[in-house]
Kinemage of the C-alpha trace (Angstrom):
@kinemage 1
@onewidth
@group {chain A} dominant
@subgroup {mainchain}
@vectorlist {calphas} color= white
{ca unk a 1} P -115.820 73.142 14.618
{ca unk a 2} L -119.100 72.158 15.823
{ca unk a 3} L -118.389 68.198 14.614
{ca unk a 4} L -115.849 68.200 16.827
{ca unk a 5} L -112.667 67.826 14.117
{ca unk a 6} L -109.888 69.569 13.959
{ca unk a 7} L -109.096 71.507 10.635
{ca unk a 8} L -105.740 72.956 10.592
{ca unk a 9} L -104.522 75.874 8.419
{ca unk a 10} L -100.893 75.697 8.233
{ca unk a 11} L -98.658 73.935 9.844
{ca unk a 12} L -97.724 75.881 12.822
{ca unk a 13} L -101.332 75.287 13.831
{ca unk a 14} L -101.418 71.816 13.034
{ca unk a 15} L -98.409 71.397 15.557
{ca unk a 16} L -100.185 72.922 18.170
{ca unk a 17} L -103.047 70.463 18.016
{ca unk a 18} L -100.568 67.838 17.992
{ca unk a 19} L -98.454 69.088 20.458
{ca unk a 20} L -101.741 69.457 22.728
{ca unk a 21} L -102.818 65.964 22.410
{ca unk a 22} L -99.087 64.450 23.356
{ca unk a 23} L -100.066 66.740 26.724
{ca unk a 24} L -102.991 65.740 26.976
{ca unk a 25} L -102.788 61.959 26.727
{ca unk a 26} L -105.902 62.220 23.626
{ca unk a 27} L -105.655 60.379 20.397
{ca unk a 28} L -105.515 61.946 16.501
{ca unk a 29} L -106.878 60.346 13.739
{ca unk a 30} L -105.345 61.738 10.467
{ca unk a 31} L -107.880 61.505 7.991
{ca unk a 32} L -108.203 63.080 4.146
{ca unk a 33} L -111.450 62.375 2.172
{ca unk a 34} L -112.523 59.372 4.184
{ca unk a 35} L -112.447 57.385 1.179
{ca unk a 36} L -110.547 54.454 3.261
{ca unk a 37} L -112.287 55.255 6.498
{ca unk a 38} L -113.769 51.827 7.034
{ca unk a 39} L -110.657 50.187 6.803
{ca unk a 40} L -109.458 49.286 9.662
{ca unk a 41} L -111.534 49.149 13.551
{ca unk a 42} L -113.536 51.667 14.654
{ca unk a 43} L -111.810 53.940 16.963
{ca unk a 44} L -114.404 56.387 18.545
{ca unk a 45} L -112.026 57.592 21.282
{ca unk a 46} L -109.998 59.466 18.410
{ca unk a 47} L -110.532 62.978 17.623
{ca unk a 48} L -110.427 63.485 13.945
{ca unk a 49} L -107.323 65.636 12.176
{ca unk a 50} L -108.490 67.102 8.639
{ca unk a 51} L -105.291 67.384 6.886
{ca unk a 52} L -107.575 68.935 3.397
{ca unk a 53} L -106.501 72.568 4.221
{ca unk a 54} L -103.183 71.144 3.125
{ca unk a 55} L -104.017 71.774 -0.891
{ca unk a 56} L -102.866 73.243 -3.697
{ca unk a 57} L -99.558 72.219 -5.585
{ca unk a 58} L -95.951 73.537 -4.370
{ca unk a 59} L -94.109 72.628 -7.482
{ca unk a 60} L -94.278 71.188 -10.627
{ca unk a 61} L -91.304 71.278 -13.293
{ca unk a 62} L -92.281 68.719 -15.675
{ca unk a 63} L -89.305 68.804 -17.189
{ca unk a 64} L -87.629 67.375 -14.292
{ca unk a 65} L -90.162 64.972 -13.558
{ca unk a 66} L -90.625 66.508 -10.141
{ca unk a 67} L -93.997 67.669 -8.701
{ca unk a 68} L -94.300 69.067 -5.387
{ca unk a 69} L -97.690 68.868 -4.094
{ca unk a 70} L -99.680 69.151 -0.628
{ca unk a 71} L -101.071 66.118 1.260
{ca unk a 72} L -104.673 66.982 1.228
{ca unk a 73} L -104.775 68.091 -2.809
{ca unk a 74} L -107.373 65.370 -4.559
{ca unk a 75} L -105.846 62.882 -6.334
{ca unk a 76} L -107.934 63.485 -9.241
{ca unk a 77} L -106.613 67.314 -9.323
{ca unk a 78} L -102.918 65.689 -9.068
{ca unk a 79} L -103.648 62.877 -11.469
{ca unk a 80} L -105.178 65.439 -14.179
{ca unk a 81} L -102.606 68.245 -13.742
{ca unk a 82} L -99.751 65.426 -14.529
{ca unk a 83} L -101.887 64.191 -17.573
{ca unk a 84} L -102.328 68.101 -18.761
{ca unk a 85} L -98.534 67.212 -19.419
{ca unk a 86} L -98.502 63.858 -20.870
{ca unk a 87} L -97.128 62.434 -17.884
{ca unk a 88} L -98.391 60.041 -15.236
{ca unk a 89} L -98.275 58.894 -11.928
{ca unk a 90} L -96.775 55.551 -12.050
{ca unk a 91} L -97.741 53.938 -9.046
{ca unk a 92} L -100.972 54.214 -10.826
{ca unk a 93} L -102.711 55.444 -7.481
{ca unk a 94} L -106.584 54.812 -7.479
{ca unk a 95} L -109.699 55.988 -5.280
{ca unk a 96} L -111.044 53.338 -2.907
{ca unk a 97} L -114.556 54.867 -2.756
{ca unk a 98} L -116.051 52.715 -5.213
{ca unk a 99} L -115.324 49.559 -2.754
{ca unk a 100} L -116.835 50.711 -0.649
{ca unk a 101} L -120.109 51.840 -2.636
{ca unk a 102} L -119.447 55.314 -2.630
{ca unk a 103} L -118.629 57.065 -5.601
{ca unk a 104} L -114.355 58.293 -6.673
{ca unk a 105} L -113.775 61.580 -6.146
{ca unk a 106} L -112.729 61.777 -2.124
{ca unk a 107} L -109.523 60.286 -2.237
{ca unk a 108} L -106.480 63.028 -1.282
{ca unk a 109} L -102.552 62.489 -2.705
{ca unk a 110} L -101.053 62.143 0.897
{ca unk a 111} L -104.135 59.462 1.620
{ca unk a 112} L -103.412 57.280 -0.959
{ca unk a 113} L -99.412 56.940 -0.541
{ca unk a 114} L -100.251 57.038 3.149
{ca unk a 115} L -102.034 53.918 2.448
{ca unk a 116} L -99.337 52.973 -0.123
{ca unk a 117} L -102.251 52.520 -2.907
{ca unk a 118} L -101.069 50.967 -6.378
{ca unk a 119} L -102.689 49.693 -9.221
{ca unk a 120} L -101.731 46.801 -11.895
{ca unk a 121} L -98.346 48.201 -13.282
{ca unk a 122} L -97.037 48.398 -10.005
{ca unk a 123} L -95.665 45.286 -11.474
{ca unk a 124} L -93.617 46.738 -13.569
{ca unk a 125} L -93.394 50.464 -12.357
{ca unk a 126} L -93.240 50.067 -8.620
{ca unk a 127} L -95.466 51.196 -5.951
{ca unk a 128} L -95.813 54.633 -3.872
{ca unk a 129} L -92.667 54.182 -1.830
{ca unk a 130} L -90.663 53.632 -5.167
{ca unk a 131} L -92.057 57.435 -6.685
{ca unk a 132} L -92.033 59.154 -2.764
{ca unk a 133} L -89.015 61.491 -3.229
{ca unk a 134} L -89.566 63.620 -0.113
{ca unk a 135} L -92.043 64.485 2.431
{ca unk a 136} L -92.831 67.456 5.290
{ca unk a 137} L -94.400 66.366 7.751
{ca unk a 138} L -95.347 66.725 11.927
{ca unk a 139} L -94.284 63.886 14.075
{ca unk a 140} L -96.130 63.237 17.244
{ca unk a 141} L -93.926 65.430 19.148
{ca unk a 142} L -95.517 68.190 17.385
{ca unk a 143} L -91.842 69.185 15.663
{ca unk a 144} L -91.891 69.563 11.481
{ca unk a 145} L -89.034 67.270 9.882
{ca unk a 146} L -88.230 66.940 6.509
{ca unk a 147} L -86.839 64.392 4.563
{ca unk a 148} L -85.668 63.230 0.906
{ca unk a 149} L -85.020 66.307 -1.874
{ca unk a 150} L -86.965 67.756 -4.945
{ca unk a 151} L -84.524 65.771 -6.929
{ca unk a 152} L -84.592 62.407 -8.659
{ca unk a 153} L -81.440 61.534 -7.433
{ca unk a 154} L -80.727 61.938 -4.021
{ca unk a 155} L -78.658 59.438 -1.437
{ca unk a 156} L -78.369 61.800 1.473
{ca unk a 157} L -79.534 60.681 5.344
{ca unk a 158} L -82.010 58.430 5.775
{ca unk a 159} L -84.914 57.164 3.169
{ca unk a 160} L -88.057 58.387 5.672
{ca unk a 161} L -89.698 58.781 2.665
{ca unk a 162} L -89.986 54.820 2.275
{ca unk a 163} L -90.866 54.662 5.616
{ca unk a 164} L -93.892 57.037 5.340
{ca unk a 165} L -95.348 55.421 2.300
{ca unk a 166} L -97.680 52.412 3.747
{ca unk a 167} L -97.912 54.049 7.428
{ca unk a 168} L -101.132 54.624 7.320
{ca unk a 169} L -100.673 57.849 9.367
{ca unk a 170} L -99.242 56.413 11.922
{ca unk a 171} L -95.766 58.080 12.007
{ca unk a 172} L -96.925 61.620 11.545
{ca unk a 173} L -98.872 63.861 9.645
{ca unk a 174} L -97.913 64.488 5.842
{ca unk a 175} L -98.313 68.499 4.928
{ca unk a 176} L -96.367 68.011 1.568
{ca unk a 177} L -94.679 65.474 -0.453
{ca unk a 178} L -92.476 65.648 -3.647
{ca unk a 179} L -92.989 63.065 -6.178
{ca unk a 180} L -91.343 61.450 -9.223
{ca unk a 181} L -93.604 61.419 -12.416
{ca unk a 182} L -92.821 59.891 -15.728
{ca unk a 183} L -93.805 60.634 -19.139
{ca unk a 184} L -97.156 58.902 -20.313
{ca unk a 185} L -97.349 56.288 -22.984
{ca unk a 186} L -98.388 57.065 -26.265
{ca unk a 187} L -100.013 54.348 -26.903
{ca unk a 188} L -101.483 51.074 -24.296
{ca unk a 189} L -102.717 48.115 -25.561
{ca unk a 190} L -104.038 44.681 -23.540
{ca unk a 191} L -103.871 41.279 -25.161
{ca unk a 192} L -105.496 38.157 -23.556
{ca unk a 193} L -106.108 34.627 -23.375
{ca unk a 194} L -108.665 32.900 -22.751
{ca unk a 195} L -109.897 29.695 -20.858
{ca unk a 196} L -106.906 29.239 -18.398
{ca unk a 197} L -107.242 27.575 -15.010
{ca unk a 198} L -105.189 30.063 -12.391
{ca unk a 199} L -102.268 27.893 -12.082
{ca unk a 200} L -101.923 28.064 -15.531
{ca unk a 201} L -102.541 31.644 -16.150
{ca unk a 202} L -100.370 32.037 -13.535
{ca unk a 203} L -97.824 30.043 -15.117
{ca unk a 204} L -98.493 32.277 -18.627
{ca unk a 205} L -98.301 35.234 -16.605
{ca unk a 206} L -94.825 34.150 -15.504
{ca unk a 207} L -93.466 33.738 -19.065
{ca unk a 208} L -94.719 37.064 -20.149
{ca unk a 209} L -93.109 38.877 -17.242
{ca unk a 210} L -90.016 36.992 -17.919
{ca unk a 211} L -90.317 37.540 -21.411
{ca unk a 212} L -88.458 40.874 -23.495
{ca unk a 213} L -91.974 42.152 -24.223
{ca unk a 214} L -91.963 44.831 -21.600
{ca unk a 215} L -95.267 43.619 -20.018
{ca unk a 216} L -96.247 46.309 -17.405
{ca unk a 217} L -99.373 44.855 -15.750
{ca unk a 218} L -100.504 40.955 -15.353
{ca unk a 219} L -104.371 39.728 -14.153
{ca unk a 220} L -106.424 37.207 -14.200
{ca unk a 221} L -110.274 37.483 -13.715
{ca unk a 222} L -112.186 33.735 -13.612
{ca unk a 223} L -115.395 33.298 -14.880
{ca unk a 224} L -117.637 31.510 -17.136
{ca unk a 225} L -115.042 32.495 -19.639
{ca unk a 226} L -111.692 33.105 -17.771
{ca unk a 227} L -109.524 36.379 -19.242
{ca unk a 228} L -105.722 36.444 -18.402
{ca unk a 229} L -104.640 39.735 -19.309
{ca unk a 230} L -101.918 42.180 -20.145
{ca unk a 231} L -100.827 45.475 -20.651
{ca unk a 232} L -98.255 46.536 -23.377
{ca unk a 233} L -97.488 50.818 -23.102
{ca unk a 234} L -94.943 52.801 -25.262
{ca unk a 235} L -94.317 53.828 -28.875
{ca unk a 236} L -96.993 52.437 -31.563
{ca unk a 237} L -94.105 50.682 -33.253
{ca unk a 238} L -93.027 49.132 -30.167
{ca unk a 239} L -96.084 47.978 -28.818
{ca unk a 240} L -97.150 46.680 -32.067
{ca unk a 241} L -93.787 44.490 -32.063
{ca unk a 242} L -93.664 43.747 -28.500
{ca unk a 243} L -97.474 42.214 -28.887
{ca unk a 244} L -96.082 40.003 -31.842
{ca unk a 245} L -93.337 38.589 -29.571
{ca unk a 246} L -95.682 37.997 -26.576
{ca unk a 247} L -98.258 36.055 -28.548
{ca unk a 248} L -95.392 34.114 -29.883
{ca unk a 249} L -93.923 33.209 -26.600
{ca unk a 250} L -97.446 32.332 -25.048
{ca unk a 251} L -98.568 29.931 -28.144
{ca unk a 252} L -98.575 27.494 -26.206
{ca unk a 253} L -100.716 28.726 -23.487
{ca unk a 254} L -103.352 29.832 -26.437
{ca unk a 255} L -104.082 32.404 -28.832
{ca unk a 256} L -103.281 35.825 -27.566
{ca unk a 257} L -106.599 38.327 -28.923
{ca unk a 258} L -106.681 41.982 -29.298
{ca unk a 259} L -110.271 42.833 -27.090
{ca unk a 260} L -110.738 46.451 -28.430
{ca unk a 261} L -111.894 48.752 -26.453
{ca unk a 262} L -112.615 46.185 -23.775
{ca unk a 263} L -109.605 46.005 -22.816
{ca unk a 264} L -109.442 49.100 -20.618
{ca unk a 265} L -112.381 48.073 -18.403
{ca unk a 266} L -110.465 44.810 -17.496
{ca unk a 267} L -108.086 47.174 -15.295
{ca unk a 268} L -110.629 49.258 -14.175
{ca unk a 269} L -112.542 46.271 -12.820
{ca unk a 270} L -109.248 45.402 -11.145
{ca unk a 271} L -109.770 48.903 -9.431
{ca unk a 272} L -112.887 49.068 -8.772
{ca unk a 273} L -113.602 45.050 -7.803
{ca unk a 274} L -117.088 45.307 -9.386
{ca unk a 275} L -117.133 41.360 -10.781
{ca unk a 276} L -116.849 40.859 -6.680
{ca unk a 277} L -119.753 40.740 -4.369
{ca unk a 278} L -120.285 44.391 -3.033
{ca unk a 279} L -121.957 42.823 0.205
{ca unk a 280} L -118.969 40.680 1.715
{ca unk a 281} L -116.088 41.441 3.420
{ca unk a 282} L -113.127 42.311 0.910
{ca unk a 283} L -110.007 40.814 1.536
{ca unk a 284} L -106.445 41.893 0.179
{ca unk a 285} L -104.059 39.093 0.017
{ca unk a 286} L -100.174 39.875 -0.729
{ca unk a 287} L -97.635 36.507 -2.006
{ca unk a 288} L -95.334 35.806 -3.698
{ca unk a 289} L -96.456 35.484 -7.630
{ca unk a 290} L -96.064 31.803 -8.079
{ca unk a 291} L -98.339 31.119 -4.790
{ca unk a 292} L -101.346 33.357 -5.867
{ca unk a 293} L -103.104 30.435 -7.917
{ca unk a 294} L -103.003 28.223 -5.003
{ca unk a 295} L -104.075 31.051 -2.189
{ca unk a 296} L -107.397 31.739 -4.887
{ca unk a 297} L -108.024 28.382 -5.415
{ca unk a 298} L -107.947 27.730 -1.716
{ca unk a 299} L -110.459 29.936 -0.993
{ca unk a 300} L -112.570 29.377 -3.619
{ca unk a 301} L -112.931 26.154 -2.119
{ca unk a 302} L -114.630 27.613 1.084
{ca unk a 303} L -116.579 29.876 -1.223
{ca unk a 304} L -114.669 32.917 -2.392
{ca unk a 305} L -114.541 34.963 -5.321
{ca unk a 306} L -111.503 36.562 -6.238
{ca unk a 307} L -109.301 38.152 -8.938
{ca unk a 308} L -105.596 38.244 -9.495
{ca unk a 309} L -103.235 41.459 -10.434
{ca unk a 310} L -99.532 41.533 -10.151
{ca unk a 311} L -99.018 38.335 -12.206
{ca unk a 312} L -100.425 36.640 -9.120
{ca unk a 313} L -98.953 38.686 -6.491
{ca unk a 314} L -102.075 40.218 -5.671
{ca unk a 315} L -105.400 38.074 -5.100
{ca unk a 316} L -108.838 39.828 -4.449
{ca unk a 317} L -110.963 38.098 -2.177
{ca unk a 318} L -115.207 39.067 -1.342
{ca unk a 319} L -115.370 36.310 1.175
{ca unk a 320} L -118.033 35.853 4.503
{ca unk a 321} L -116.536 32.861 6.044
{ca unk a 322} L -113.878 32.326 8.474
{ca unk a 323} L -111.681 35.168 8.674
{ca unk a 324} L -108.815 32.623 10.325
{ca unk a 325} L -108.914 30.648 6.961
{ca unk a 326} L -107.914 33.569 4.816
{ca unk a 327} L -105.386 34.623 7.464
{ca unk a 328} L -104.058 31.151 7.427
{ca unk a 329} L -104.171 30.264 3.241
{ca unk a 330} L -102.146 32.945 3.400
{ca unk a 331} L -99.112 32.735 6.050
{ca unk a 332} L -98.715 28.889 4.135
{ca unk a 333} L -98.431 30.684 1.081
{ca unk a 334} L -95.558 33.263 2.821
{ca unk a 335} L -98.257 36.226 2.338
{ca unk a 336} L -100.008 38.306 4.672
{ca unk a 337} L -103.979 38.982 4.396
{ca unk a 338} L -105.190 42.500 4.844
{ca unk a 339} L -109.375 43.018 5.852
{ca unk a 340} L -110.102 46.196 3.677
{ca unk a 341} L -113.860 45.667 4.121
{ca unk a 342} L -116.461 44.149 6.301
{ca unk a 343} L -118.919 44.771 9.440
{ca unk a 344} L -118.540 47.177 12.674
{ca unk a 345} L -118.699 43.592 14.313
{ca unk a 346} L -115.961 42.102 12.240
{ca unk a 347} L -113.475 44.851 12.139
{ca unk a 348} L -113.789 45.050 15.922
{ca unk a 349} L -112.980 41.570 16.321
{ca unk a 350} L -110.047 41.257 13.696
{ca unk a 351} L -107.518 43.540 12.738
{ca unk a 352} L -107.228 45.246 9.336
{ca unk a 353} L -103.019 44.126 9.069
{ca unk a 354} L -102.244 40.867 8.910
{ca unk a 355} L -100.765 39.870 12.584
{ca unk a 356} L -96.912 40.522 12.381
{ca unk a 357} L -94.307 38.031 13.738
{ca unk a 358} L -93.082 38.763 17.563
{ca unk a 359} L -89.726 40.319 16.080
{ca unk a 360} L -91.366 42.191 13.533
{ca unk a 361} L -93.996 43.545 15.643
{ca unk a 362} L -91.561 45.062 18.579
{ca unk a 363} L -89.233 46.217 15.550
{ca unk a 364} L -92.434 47.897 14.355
{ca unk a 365} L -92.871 49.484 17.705
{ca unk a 366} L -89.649 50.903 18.407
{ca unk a 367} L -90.363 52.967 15.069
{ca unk a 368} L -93.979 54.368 15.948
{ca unk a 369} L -91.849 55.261 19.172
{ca unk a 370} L -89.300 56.864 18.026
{ca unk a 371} L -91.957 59.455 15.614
{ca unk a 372} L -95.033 59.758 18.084
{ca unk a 373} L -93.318 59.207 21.621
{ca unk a 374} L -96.838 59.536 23.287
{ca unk a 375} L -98.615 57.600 20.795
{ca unk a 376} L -100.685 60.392 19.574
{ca unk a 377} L -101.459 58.775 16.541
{ca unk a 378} L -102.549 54.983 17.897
{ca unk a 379} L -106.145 55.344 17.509
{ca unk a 380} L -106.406 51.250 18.152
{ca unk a 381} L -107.909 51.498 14.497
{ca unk a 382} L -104.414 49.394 13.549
């Protein structure tokens, strides 16, 4: 290990290197494909902890809906073996390479719910947390715990597994996590509108969430020609009837069109952010759904682009300016501002998580605590 990273093999090794570093007073920085390694400050006093010898799936009975897999497996490898079955990953997990103009392909399963990565129908579907039905993993004491079953339904002890998803590695060190999958659709179809300002796709987005037509994702992408779009998945005969009642209930918002085969890129541009600047800081604003038109509009203002998923929940931002204005548009709107991408400078001067409250923050605390007593896992990167 020339590069000076450590590489476990198992996990009896892997708690020795932890267990060394509590001793030792060092810092671990848990890391998978590096395909979200520039989120976040730079933290060169952390040693680096490979967790891809983790690999290879534990379990899958896909007629259970239960797959058992290890934290440093590729997510493409997990996402294809479900697919081999007709089934999915709901969450709709995606790669973050490609924001950061490198290509998808890196990303590992235990990264992206470590990161608590969803795409559009999280909506509908939920995100990681939601599908997380257990996890092993090494806590900064170096000790293995496990939590949550290889069963859907399971109420016993406490839900770690929540607790895990979104961490950001900064609990402990997933080795292998169990995971709900569901069927795939047989058929997906998008239907759009066109022309809307975002309060009122916004507003349209609202009444098609609210509406019995199943809707499973909501966006809106401005432009010269503004798209508000959605996502109808199931049986042919119930998509095809479900579409029929949504452009009904959104007459009066406009006609609702059938783009083709266009249709799919709209939500891959929503993963990818490619109709955003690639050279300015990316910003990832969480609100609730009815404030999203109002936080995009704000910053367009001072010069933003952006894009909205999650009916408005969710607002994109490539913006160069003050990183205080973002941070503030969104506390007014009761949302939080996360910097996924920008300069060394800028990610040394502000933090990737939007600042927590006082009580939130010491509540936060007392957890890390409690899982990495020596705080072999605070890298400062956080």
């Amino acid at each position: 290990m020339t590069d000076g990273m450590l590489r476990p093999r198992d996990e009896a090794e892997l708690c020795e290197m932890v267990a060394a570093a509590a001793v030792e007073g060092a810092r671990l920085a848990i890391c998978g494909g590096g395909s979200k390694a520039l989120i976040g400050r730079p933290a060169p006093g952390a040693r680096a902890l490979d967790l891809r010898g983790f690999a290879g799936v534990v379990d899958y009975d896909p007629a259970e809906l239960v797959l058992t897999v290890r934290a440093g497996a590729p997510l493409a490898e997990v996402q294809a073996l479900v697919a081999s079955q007709r089934q999915m990953l709901a969450f709709e997990p995606f790669d973050h390479g490609p924001l950061f103009g490198r290509p998808a392909g890196a990303a590992t399963i235990g990264g992206v719910v470590a990161a608590g990565v969803a795409g559009s129908q999280r909506l509908a579907l939920g995100g990681a947390r939601d599908h997380l039905l257990g996890v092993r993993a090494v806590s900064g004491r170096g000790e293995v715990f496990v939590s949550g079953a290889k069963v859907v339904k399971n109420v016993t002890g406490y839900d770690l597994p929540k607790l895990i998803a979104g961490s950001w590695g900064r609990l402990a060190a997933m080795t292998e996590l169990t995971l709900k999958v569901l069927p795939a659709p047989r058929v997906a179809e998008t239907r759009i509108l066109i022309g809307l300002d975002p309060a009122a796709a916004v507003a349209a987005m609202a009444a098609a969430i609210g509406s019995q037509a199943e809707v499973v994702a909501a966006a809106h992408l401005p432009g010269k020609a503004p798209v508000t779009a959605f996502r109808l998945q199931g049986f042919p005969a119930s998509v095809a009837a479900r579409c029929e009642a949504l452009a009904s209930r959104l007459a009066t918002f406009g006609m609702l069109r059938d783009p083709g085969a266009e249709g799919a890129a709209i939500w891959s541009e929503l993963q990818t952010l490619r109709p955003l600047p690639a050279d300015q800081a990316l910003w990832r604003i969480n609100c609730p759904p009815h404030a999203g038109a109002g936080v995009a509009e704000a910053l367009q203002r001072q010069g933003a682009s952006w894009l909205m998923d999650w009916a408005g929940g969710l607002v994109w931002a490539a913006f160069d300016g003050d990183p205080g204005v973002v941070r503030q548009t969104a506390r007014r709107a009761d949302g939080h501002a996360q910097l996924v991408r920008g300069s060394p400078e800028l990610r040394a001067q502000h933090p990737a998580f939007h600042p927590p409250e006082p009580g939130i923050a010491a509540l936060e605390e007392r957890v890390r605590r409690a899982f990495d007593p020596q705080g072999v896992f605070e890298t400062g990167r956080f």
